[in-house]
N, C-alpha and C positions, 0 to 999 in steps of 0.2 A: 612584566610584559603582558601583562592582562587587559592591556587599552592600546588603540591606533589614533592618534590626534584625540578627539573627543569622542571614538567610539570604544565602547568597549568589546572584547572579543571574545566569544563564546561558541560554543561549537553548534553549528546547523542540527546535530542529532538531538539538540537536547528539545524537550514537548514544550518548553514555557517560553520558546524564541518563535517573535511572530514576524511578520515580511514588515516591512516598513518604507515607505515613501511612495508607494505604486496606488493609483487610485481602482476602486473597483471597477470592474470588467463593465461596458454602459450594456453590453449583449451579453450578461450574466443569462444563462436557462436553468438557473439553480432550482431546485425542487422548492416547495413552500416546506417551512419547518417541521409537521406532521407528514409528510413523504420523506422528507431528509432522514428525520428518525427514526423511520420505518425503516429505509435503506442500513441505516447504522447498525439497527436493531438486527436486522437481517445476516449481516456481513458478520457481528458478533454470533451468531450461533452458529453461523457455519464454520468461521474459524477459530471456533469454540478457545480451549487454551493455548492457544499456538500466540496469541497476542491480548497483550493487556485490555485496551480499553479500542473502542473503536470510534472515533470522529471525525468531523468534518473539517478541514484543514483551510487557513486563513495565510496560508502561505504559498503552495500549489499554484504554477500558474501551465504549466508546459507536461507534467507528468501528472498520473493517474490518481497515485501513490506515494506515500514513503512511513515510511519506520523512523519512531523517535524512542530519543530514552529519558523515560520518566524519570523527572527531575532528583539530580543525584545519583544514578546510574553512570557504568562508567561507558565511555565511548565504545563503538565497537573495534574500534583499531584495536584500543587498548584490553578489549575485552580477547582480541586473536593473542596476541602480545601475550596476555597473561596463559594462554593457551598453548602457548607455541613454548614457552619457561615449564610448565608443568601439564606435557601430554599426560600420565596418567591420569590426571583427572578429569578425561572424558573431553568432549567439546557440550558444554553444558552453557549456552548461552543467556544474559539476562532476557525475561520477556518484554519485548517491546512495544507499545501503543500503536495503533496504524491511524495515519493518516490518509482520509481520503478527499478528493477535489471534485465536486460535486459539478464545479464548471466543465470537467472534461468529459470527452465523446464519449470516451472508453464507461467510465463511471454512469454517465447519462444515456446510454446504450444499453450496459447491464440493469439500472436502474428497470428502465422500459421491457427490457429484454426476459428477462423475471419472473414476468408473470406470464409469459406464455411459455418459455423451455425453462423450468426452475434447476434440471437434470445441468442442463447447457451452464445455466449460471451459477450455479454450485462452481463448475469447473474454472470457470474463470476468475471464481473471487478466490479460489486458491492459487491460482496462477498471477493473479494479481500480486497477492503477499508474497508468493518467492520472487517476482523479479523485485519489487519494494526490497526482498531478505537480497537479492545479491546486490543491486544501488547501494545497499547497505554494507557487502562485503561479509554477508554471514554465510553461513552454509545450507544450501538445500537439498533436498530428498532428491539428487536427480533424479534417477527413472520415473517417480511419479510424475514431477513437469514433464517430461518427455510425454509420458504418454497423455498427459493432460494436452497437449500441445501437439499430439498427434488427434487427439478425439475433436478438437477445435478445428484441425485442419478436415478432419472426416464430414465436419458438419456443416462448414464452408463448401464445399467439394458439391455436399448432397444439393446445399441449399442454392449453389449455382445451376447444378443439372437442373435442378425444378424453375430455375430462371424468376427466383428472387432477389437476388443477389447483380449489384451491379457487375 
């Protein structure tokens, strides 16, 4: 059962599955390669070990983000499954690669966004990663989103008062 007609089937989480048949975006605002890597670079020391490797995703068309697993890893379904047979062992999950979509607002936002509130975009590149960790079905630190997502909300709020903000 590992093929449909002439495709073969593999799971969306794994990092070595790329989009197929879509042409690229004609109003691409992708950054040039040396900003792109900059960004990657970036996103990697902020979310230092919490995820494998960080890149730029060739599959993304609608979301931010997502979480893959380096080739040979097991799913995360399966990864609960084995979790949920053996709680004592902790919820110790494998670390994941993050993909990011350089075509989206959010990405091309923080990108820009960066260099003027680096405090601000700290927060969001962590808040990035756990909604990517719950798309995923893994477990997050709630109270930190929480309050990461109260501090967004706070900063929203100020930057309306000051009548920047549409």
């Amino acid at each position: 059962m590992g093929e449909f007609e002439e495709y073969k089937i593999v799971s969306g989480e794994r990092a070595d599955v790329a989009a197929s048949g879509g042409e690229e975006k004609k109003d691409s605002q992708r950054p040039d390669r040396a900003e792109l890597d900059d960004l990657l670079k970036w996103f990697k020391e902020i979310l230092g070990d919490r995820v494998g490797e960080v890149r730029d995703s060739n599959r993304l068309v609608d979301s931010p983000a997502i979480l893959v697993n380096p080739t040979g890893f097991m799913t995360a379904g399966m990864e609960r499954l084995m979790h949920a047979s053996q709680p004592e062992e902790g919820e110790k999950f494998a670390r994941r690669d993050l993909e990011i979509n350089p075509d989206h607002e959010i990405i091309r936002g923080l990108d820009s966004g960066r260099k003027e509130d680096d405090d601000l975009a700290r927060i969001m590149a962590e808040q990035i990663l756990d909604s990517a960790m719950i798309q995923a079905g893994l477990p997050v630190a709630g109270r930190d989103m929480v309050k990461r997502s109260q501090e967004m909300m706070r900063e929203v709020i100020r930057l309306k008062a000051e009548g920047l903000s549409g």
